[in-house]
C-alpha positions as CSV (number, residue, x, y, z in Angstrom):
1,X,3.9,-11.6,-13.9
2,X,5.4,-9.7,-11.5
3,X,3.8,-8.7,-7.9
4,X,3.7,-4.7,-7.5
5,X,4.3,-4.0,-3.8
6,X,3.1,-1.6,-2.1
7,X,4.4,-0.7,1.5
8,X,2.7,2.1,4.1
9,X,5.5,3.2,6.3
10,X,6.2,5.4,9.1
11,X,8.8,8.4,7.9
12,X,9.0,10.6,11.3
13,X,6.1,12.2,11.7
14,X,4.2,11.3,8.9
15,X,3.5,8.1,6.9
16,X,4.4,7.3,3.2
17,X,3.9,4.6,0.2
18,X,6.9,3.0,-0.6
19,X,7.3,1.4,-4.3
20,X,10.1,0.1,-6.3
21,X,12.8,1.6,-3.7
22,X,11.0,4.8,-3.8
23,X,8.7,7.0,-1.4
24,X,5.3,8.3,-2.8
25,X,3.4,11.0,-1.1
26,X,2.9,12.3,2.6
27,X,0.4,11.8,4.8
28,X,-0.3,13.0,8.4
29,X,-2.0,9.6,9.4
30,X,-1.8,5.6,8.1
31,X,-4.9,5.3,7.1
32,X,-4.4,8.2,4.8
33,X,-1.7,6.4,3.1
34,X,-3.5,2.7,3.5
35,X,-6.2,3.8,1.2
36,X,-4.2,5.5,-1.1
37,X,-1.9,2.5,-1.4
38,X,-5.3,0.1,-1.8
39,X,-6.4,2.1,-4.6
40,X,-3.4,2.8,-6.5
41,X,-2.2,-1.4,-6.0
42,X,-6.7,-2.0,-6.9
43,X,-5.3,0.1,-10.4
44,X,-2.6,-2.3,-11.1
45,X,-4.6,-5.0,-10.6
46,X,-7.2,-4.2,-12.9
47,X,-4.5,-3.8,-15.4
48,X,-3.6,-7.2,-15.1
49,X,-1.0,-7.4,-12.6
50,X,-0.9,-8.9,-9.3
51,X,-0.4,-6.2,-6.7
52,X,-0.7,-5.9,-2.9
53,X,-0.3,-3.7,0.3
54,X,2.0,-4.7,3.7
55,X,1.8,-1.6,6.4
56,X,4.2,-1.3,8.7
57,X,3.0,-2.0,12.6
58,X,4.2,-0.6,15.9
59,X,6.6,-3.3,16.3
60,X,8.1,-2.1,12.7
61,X,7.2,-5.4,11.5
62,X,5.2,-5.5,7.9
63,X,2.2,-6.9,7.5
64,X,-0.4,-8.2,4.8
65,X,-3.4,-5.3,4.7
66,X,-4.6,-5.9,1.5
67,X,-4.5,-7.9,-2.0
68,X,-6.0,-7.6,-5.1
69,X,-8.5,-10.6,-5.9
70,X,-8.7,-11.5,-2.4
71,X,-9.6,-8.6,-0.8
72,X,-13.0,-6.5,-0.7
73,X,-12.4,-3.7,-3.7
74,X,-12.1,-0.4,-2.6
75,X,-14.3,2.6,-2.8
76,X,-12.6,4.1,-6.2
């Protein structure tokens, strides 16, 4: 099965979700967009598909924030 990635970025001023090449939504801080991410990949999951979310740090490097199975469910 494959892994749905999710990705918070930093897109000028504001921060998106980036899935499958594309940009979803616009939010005016990260954790905004983290917990969106969380509970859109925490969907997938319970679909039946691995899924996780990498956020994107000051040094532009991506990171592991969250994935389904292994981390705490969120507040849906």
């Amino acid at each position: 099965m494959a892994l749905a990635t999710y990705s918070v970025v930093r897109t000028g001023d504001k921060w998106t979700v980036k899935y499958d090449k594309q940009n979803y939504g616009s939010y005016k801080t990260q954790q905004e967009a983290v917990d969106n991410a969380i509970k859109t990949a925490y969907r997938v999951g319970e679909q039946g598909h691995d899924a996780k979310v990498l956020v994107q740090g000051i040094d532009n490097r991506l990171r592991v924030e969250w994935v389904y199975g292994k981390s705490p469910d969120p507040k849906v």
